[in-house]
N, C-alpha and C positions, 0 to 999 in steps of 0.2 A: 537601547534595543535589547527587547530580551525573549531569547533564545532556549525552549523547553525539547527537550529530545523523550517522548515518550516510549515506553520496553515495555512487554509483557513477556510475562516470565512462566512458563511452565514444565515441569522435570527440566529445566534448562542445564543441568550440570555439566553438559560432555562440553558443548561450545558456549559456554556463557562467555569465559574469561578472554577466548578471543576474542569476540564481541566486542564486548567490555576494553580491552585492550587499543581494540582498533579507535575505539569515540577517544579515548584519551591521545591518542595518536593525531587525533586533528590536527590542523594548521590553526581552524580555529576554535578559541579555545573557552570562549565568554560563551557559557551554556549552561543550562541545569536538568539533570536527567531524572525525570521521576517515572520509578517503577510499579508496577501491579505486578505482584503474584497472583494467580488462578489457583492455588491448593497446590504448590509443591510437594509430593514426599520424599526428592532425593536429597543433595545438598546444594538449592540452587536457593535458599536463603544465607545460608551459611557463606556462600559465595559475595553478596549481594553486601553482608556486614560487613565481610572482609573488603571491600571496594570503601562501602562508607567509612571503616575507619581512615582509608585513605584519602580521601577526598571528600571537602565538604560540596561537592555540592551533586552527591547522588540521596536521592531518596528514596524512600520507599511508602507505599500505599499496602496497607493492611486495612482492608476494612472486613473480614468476615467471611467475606462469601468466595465461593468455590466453584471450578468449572463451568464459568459463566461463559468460556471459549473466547476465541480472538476478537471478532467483531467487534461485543459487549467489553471487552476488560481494554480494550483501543478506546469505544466513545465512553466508557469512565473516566479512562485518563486526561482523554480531552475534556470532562467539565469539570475536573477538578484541579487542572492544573489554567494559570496565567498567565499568559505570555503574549508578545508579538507575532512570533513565528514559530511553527509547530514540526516537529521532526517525527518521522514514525519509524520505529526499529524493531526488528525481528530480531530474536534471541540469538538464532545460529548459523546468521549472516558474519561478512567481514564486510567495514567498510575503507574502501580505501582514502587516504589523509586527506584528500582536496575533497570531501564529498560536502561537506559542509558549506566549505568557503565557496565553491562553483555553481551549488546550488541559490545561494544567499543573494551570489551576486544577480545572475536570471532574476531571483522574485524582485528585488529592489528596484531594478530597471522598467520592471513588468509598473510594480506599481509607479512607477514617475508616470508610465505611458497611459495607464489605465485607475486612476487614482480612487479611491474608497471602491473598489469590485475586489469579491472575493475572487485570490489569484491561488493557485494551485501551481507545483515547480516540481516535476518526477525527470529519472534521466533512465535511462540503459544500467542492462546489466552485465556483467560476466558470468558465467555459467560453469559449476565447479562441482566436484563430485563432494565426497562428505571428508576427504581428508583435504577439500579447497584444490586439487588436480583440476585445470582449464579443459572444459567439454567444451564452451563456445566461446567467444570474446563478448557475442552481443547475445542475448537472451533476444531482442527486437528479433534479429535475424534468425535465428533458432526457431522463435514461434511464428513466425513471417506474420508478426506486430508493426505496422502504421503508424506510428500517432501523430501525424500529420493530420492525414483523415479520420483519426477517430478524435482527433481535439473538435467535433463536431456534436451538439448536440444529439441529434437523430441517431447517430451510429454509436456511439456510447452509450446509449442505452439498450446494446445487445451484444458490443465487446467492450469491456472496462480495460481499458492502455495504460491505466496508470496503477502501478506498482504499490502498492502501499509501503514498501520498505524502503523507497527512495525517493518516496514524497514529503516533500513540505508544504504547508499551509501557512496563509496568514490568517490573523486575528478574525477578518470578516468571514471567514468560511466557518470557525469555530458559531459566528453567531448566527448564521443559517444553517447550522447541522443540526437543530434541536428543536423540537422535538421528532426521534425518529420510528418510521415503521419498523417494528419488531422482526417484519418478514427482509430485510434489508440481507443480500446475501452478502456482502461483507464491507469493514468501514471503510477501506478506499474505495470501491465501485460509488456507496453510497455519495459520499462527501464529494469524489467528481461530479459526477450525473448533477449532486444540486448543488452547486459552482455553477454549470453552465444555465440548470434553472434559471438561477437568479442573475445571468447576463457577467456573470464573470467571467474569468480567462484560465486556460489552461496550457501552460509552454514548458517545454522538453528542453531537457541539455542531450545532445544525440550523444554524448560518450556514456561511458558504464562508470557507474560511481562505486559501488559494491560487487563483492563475492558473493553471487546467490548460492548459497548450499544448497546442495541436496544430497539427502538422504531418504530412512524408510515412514520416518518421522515429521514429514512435511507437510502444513494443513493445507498450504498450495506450492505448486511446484512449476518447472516448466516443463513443455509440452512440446513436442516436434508436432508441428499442424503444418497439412497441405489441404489442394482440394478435394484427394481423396477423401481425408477425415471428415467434410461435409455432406459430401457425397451419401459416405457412411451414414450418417444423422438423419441422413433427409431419408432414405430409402425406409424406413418406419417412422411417419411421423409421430403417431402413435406413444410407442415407445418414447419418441423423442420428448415430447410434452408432457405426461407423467413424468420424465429425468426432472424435466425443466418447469415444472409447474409452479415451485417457489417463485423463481425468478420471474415468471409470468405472470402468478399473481403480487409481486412486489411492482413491477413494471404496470402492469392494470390500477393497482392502488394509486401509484403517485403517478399516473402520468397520460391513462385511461388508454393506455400500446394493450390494441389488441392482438390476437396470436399471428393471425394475416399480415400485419406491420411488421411484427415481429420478428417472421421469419422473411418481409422485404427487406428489412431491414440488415438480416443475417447474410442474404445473398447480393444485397447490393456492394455491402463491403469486401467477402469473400471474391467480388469479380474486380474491386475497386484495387486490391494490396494484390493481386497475381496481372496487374497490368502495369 
């Protein structure tokens, strides 16, 4: 069984080493970490050495290019790296020691039940300020997140439930994630949403595996959501649609969701997780 934990790395200096610290902290410990830099100029290369001299088995990915952003320098890492099962890590997260092991065990079982489908394995988070100080226990309950009902085709494709930083994949999701629309607004929405495409499975561990940081530097965060904040949305739809146009035309391209669905779709769930 083999075990790749993918990192993208960019100005990561302030919180790499906890990071970094926390993976080696696992329970478990048969893994190999390979990194993307996106154009560093602090010392978050320097950082990255300092780990490979210690351990062989982090790598590192230089190929060239620059500010390619998360999405892209995430499905880089996935087609260049081999494995059975894939881990996806944020730089200026903590994770804590069973994340690995707890997660492992869910996909393994998943696959006995549901064998050659691509399986997907995301959990809860804890919610942390930038010096790791606890805002929530559950980031689920914070963003009043589902994923019961969003482990559903139709509604996933207008809330993505699953985290990329506490997601794991297996091998078959790698082999239906390719080739992807450029308009994809980010690699875990993408990589769920075509999971359940292709008749795969998506299952939760309900506890919190990681310290989601946050700070002023986060490309996603979480978000205290009620139904005012829909409320809000909806009263310009307008507005709303220009915000969401990418999304719209990503969701139009793969999947022919028009805006009318779109936004049935938006309110069937918002009445779905407040009952």
């Amino acid at each position: 069984m083999k075990i790749s934990i993918l990192l993208a790395t960019y100005n990561s200096s302030k919180y790499l080493r906890a990071q970094l610290d926390s993976l080696f902290a696992q329970t478990e410990k048969k893994w190999d970490l390979v990194i993307r830099d996106d154009g560093s100029s602090d010392d978050t290369i320097e950082i990255i050495h300092e780990y490979q001299a210690k351990f062989s088995n982090v790598h590192l990915i230089q190929d060239g290019d620059r500010n390619l952003g998360p999405k892209v320098s995430f499905m880089r890492l996935l087609t260049v790296t081999e494995a059975d099962y894939y881990f996806f890590c944020d730089h200026d997260d903590v994770w804590m020691p069973t994340k690995i092991e707890r997660s492992l065990k869910l996909m393994i079982s998943t696959e006995l039940e549901f064998s050659k489908s691509p399986v997907i394995v995301h959990t809860d988070l804890t919610v942390a300020d930038q010096d790791l100080n606890i805002i929530s226990d559950s980031f689920w309950n914070f963003s009043k997140i589902q994923p019961k009902i969003l482990e559903n085709k139709n509604l996933i494709q207008v809330f993505n439930c699953v985290t990329g930083c506490t997601m794991v994949c297996n091998h078959r999701v790698k082999d239906i994630a390719f080739p992807y629309p450029s308009s994809i607004p980010m690699h875990d929405w993408w990589l769920a949403l075509n999971t359940l495409r292709y008749g795969g499975v998506i299952k939760h561990v309900p506890e919190s595996t990681i310290l989601y940081r946050q700070h002023m530097s986060n490309e996603v965060g979480a978000r205290k959501v009620g139904l005012s904040y829909f409320r809000n949305k909806m009263r310009n739809i307008f507005s709303t649609l220009r915000g969401q146009k990418q999304i719209l035309d990503f969701l139009n391209d793969i999947e022919g969701l028009n805006f009318v669905q779109y936004y049935f779709y938006k309110i069937l769930y918002t009445i779905q997780r407040n009952y």
